[in-house]
PAZAPA-4460 file (N, C-alpha, C; in steps of 0.05 Angstrom, whole numbers, plus 32768, in hexadecimal, padded with zeros to 4 digits):
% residues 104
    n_x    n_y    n_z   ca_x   ca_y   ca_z    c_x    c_y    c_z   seq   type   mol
   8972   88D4   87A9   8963   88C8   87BE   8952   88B2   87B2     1      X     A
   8952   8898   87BF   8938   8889   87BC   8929   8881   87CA     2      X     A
   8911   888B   87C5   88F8   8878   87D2   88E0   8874   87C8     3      X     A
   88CF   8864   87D2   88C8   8852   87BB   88C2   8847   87A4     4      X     A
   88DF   883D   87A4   88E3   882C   8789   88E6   8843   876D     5      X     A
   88E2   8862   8777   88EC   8876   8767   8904   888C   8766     6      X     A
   8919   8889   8753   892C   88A1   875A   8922   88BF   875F     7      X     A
   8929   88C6   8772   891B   88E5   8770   8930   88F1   877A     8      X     A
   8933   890F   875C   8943   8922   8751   893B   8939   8762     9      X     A
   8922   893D   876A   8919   8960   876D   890E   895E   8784    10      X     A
   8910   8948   8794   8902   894F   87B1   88EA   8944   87B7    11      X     A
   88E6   8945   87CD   88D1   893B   87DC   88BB   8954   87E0    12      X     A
   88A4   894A   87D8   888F   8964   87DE   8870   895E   87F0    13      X     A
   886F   8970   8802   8858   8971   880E   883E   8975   8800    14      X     A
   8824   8970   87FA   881C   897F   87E6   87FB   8970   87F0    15      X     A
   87EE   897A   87DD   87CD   8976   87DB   87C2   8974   87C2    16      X     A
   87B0   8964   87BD   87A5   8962   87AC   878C   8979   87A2    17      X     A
   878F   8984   8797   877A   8998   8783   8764   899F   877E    18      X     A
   875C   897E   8772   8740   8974   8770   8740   8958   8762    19      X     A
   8728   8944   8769   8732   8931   8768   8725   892E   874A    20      X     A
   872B   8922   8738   8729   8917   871D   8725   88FB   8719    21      X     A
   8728   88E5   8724   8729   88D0   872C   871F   88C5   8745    22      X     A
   8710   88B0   873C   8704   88AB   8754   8715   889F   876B    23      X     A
   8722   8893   876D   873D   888D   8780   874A   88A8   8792    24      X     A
   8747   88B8   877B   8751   88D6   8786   873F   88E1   879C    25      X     A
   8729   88D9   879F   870F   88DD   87B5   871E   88DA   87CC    26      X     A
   872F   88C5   87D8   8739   88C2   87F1   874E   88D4   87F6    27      X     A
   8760   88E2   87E3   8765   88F3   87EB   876A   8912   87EF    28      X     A
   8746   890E   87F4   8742   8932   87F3   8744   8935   880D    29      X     A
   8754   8949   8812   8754   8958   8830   876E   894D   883E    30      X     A
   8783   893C   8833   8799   8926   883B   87AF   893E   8831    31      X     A
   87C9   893F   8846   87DE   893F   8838   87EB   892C   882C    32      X     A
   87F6   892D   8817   880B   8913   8803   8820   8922   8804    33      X     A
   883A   890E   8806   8856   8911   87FF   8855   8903   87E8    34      X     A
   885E   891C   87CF   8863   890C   87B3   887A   8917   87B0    35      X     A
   888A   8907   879A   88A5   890F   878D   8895   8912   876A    36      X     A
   88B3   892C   8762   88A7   8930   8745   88B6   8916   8738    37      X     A
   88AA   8912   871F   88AD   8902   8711   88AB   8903   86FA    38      X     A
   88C6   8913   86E9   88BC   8917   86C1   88A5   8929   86CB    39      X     A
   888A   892C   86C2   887C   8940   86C2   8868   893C   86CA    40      X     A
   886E   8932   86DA   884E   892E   86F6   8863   8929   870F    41      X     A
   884F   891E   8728   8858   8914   873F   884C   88FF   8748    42      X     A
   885C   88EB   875B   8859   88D7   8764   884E   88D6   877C    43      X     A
   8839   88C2   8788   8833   88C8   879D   8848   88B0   87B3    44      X     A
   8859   88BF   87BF   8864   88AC   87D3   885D   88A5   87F0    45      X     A
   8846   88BA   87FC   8840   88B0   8814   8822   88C8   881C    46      X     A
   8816   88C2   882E   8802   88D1   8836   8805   88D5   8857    47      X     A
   8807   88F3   885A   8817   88F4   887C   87FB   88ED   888E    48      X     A
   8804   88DF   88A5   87F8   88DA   88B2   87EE   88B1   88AB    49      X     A
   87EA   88AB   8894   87F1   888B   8895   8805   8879   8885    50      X     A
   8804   8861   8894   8822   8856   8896   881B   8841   887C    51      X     A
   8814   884A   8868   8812   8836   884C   87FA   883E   8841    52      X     A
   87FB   882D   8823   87EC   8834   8813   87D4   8830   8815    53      X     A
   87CC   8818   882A   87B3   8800   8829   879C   8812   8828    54      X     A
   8796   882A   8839   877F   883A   883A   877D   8847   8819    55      X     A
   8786   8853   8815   8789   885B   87F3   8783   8845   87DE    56      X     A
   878B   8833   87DC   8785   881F   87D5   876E   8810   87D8    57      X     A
   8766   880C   87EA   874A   87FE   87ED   8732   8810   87EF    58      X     A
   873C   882D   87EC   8720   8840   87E4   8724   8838   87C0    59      X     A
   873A   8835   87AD   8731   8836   8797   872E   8820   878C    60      X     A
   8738   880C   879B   872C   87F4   8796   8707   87F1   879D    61      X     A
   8704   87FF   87AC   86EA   8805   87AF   86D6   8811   879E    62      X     A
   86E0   8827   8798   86D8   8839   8789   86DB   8839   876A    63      X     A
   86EA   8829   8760   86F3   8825   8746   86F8   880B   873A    64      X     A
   86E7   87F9   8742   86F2   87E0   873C   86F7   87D6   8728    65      X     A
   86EE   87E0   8716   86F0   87E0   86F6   8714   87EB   86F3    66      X     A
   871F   87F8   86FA   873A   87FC   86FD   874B   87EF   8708    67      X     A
   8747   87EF   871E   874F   87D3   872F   8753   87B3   871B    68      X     A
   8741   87A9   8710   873D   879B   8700   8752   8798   86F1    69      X     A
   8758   87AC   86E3   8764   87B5   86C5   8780   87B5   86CF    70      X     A
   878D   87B8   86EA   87A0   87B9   86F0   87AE   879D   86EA    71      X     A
   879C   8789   86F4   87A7   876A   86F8   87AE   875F   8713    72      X     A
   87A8   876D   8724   87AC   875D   873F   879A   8751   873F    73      X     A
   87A7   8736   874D   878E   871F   8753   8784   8727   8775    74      X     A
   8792   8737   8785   8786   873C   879A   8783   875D   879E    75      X     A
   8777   8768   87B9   8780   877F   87BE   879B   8780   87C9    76      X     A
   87A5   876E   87DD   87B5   876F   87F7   87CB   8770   87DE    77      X     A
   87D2   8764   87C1   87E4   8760   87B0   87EC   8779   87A6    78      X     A
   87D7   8788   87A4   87D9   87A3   8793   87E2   87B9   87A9    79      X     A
   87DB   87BC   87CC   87E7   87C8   87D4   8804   87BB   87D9    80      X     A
   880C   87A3   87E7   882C   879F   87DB   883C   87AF   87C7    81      X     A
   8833   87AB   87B2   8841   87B1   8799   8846   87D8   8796    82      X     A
   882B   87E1   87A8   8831   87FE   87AC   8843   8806   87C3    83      X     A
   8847   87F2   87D1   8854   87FA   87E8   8877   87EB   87E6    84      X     A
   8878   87DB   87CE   888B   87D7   87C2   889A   87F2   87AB    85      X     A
   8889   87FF   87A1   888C   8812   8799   888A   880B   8774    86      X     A
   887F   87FA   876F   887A   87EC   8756   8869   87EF   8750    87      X     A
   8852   87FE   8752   8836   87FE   874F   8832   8821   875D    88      X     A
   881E   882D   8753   881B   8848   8766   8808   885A   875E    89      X     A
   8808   8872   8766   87F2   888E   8758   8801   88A4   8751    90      X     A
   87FE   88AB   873D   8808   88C5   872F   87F8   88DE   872F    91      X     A
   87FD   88F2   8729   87F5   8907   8728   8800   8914   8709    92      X     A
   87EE   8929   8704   87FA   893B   86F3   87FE   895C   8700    93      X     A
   880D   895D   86FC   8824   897C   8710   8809   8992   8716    94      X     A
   87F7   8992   8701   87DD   89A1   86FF   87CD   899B   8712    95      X     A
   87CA   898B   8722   87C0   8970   8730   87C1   8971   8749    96      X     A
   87D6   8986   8759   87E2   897F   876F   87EF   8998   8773    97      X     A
   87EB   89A3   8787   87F7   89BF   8794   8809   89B7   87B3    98      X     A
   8823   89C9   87AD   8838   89B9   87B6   8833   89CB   87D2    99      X     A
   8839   89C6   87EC   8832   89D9   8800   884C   89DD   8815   100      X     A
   8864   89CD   880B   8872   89CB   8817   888E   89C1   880D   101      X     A
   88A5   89BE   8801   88C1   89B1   87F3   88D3   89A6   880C   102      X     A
   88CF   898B   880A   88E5   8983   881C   8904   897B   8812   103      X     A
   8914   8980   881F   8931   897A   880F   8947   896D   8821   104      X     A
***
């Protein structure tokens, strides 16, 4: 299966975040995320209930600008493109993320 912009071997997963470690990670406490695994973490491919990255994105562009920075986008609107292109994104580590549901 592909979507975005990643092969994924093991499925599609419903899941929640843990606790947040990152300040970016702040927006999504209390959110379900659809991640796929990935080598030894997971990918974040979507958050149910909105239709793109832009909200996620402009809390850590907010919240982290010093990262933001370091990325190299010259805009925000550039950096969500590129996540919604699937070129750019948020990871997890498997420790990170409790799965609440396996879609297949």
């Amino acid at each position: 299966m592909f979507l975005g912009g990643v092969f994924m071997d093991s499925g599609i997963k419903k899941a929640k975040l843990k606790k947040a470690t990152k300040s970016w990670q702040g927006y999504l406490k209390d959110k379900i995320l659809i991640v796929g695994e990935l080598f030894n973490g997971y990918n974040l491919i979507g958050i149910l209930g909105e239709k793109d990255f832009s909200g996620l994105c402009k809390y850590a562009y907010e919240n982290d600008k010093a990262v933001f920075d370091e990325l190299g986008y010259e805009t925000l609107n550039a950096w969500i493109e590129e996540c919604e292109l699937g070129n750019d994104g948020f990871g997890f580590s498997k420790d990170g993320i409790e799965i609440l549901e396996e879609w297949k």
